[in-house]
N, C-alpha and C positions, 0 to 999 in steps of 0.2 A: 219132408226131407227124409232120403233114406239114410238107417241109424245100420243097418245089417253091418258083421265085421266077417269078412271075408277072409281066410285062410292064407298063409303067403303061398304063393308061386311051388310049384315042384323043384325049379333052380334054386331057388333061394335056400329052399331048405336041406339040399344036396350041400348046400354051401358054393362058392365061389372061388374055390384055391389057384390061386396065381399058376400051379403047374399045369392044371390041367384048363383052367377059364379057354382058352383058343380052341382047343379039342370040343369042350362041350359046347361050345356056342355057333364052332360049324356043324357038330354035330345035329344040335337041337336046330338049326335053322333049317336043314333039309328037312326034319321030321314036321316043322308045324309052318303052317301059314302065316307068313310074314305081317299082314295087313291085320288078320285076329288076334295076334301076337301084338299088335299092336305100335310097331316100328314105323316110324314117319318117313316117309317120301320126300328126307329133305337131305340138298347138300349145301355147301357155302360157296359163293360165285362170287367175282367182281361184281361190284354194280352196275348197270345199263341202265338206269331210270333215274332223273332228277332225284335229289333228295325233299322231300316235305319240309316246309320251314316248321321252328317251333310250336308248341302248339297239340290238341286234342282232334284228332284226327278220325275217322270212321274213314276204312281202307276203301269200301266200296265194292266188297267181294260177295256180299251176298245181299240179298235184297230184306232179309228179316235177319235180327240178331247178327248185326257184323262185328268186325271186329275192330279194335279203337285201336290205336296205336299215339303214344306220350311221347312227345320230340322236346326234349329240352332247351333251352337257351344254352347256345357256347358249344353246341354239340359240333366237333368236324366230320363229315360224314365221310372223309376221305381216309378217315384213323380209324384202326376196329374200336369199333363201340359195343362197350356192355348192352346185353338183352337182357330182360326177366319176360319171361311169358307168365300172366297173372290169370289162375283159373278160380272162379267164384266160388261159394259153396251152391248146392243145391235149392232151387227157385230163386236164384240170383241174377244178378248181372253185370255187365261190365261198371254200369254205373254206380251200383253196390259197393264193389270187392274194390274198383278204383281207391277209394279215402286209405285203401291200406297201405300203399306206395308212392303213387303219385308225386306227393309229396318230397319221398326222397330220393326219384328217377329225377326231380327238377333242381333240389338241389346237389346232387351226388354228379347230376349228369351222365344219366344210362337210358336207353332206352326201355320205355316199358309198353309192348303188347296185350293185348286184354279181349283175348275170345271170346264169346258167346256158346255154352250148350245149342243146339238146332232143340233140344225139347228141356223140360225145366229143369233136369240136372244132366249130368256128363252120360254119355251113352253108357260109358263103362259101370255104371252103377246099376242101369236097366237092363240090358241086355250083354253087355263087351263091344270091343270097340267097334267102332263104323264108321258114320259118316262125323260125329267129331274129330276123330283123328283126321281126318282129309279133310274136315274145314282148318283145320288149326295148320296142317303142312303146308297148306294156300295162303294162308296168313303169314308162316315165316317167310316163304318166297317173296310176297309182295315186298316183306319188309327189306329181304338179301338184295332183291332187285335196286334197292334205294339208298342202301346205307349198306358201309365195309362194316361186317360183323367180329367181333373177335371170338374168336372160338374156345378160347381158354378162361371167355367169360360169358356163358348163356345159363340162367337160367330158368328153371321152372318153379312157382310158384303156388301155394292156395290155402284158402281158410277150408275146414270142414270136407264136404263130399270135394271141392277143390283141393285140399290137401291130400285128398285118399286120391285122387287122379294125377298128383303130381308124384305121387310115390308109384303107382304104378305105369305110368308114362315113360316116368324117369327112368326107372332103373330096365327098360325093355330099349333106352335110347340114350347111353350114357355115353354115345359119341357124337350125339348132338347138346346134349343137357349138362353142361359141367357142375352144375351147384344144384340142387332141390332145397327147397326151405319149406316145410312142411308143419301146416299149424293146425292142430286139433284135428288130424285124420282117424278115422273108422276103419278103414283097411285097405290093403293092398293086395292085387292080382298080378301076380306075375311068372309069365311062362317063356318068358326068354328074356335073357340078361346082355345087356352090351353095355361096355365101359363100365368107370369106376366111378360115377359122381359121388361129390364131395356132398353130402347131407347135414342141414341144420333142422333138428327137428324141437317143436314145442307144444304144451301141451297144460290146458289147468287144473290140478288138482280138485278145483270144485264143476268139474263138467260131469254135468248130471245128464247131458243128450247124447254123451259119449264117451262114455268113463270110464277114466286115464287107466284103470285096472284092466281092460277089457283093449286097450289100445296100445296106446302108446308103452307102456309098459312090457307088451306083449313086443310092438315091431321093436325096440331098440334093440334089445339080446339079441334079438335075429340078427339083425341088419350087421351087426357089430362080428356077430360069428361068420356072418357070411361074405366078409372080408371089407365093408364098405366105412369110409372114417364117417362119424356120426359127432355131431355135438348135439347135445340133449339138455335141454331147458324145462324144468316142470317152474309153474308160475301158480301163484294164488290167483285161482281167479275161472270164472266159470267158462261154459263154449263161447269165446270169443276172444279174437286177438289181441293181443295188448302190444301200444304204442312202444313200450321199453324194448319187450321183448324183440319186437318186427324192424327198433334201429338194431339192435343184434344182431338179427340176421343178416342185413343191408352190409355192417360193418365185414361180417362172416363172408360175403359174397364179392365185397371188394378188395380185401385182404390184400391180396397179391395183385392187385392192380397196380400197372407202372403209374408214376408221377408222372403229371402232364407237362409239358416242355414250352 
């Protein structure tokens, strides 16, 4: 697994001021390439395609490492429904990183996505973005294609080299990604900023493969100075998620979700 901690973004450490955030982000978008920057090719559409019943699904989009998608019982695909995209850590999988949600996409009742890396961890960790980023925007189309998404609740999620992708994903695509929950990341790159996601981050005081001095520590005063609401969790406990913690975040992610009728 790569342990490297990667520097934040030039944005980020400019800061993010509400006067100026429009100005710099047309700005910076003429100056860099959209696709290495890492901005997904994705919008939200009515749906044109059956919805999937209940159920653990492989979409069918790629022939190695596809990507699963969680349909819960009682879900109406006709009302926007909550998304989490769930990224693994490093030499993971979907079948891995799943026991972290699952769980509570079935009883919460959201949808939960669960990409696949194309090689054993996120691109963005070996070289920056590529072809993950354009498996994962194929992944939410399929999903938009099937099911009314709400927008005001998608998000992205991950343990480890998955948490350091969901932080730098997110915050290059915080008008697609409303919430980040981010467990035990290594670092964030990021060189272009869109939207405001709402961030739950945690982290264990005894990670000895990524230690919290060297991390998390480091991104929260960032993130916090650079305009974005942060909640911050430090947990006893080594690199590895904990169950308490991960209903926290779920509760952090549904907050504001209307009552169902």
């Amino acid at each position: 697994m790569f342990t490297h901690r990667w520097p934040l973004g030039p944005l980020l450490l400019a800061g993010r001021r509400k006067a100026h955030a429009a100005t710099n982000t047309a700005t910076r978008s003429a100056m860099i390439d959209l696709d290495l920057a890492g901005r997904l090719r994705f919008r939200h559409r009515l749906p044109t395609k059956q919805a999937l019943p209940p159920g653990r699904h492989d979409l069918g989009l790629f022939a190695e490492r596809d990507a699963v998608l969680v349909v819960p019982d009682g879900l109406d695909p006709r009302r926007p429904c909550p998304l989490v995209v769930l990224f693994h850590g490093g030499g993971g999988s979907a079948e891995r990183i799943l026991p972290m949600l699952e769980g509570h996409a079935r009883t919460e009742r959201f949808l939960l996505l669960v990409p696949q890396s194309l090689f054993p961890t996120w691109d963005i960790v070996i070289a920056g973005h590529g072809p993950d980023r354009e498996r994962i925007a194929a992944a939410l189309d399929a999903v938009a294609d099937r099911f009314l998404l709400d927008p005001r609740h998608i998000g992205f999620a991950g343990h480890s080299d998955g948490g350091s992708y969901t932080l730098s994903l997110g915050l290059a695509n915080g008008d697609v990604a409303s919430h980040l929950i981010v467990s035990s990341a290594g670092f964030l790159s990021v060189h272009l900023q869109v939207g405001a996601p709402r961030i739950f981050l945690s982290h264990g005081t005894r990670d000895t493969q990524i230690p919290i001095g060297r991390s998390a520590r480091i991104h929260v005063p960032k993130l916090r100075e650079a305009g974005y609401p942060v909640t911050y969790v430090e947990y006893d406990g080594p690199h590895a998620y904990q169950p308490p913690t991960v209903a926290q975040a779920v509760a952090f992610f549904l907050a504001d979700r209307p009552l169902a009728t």
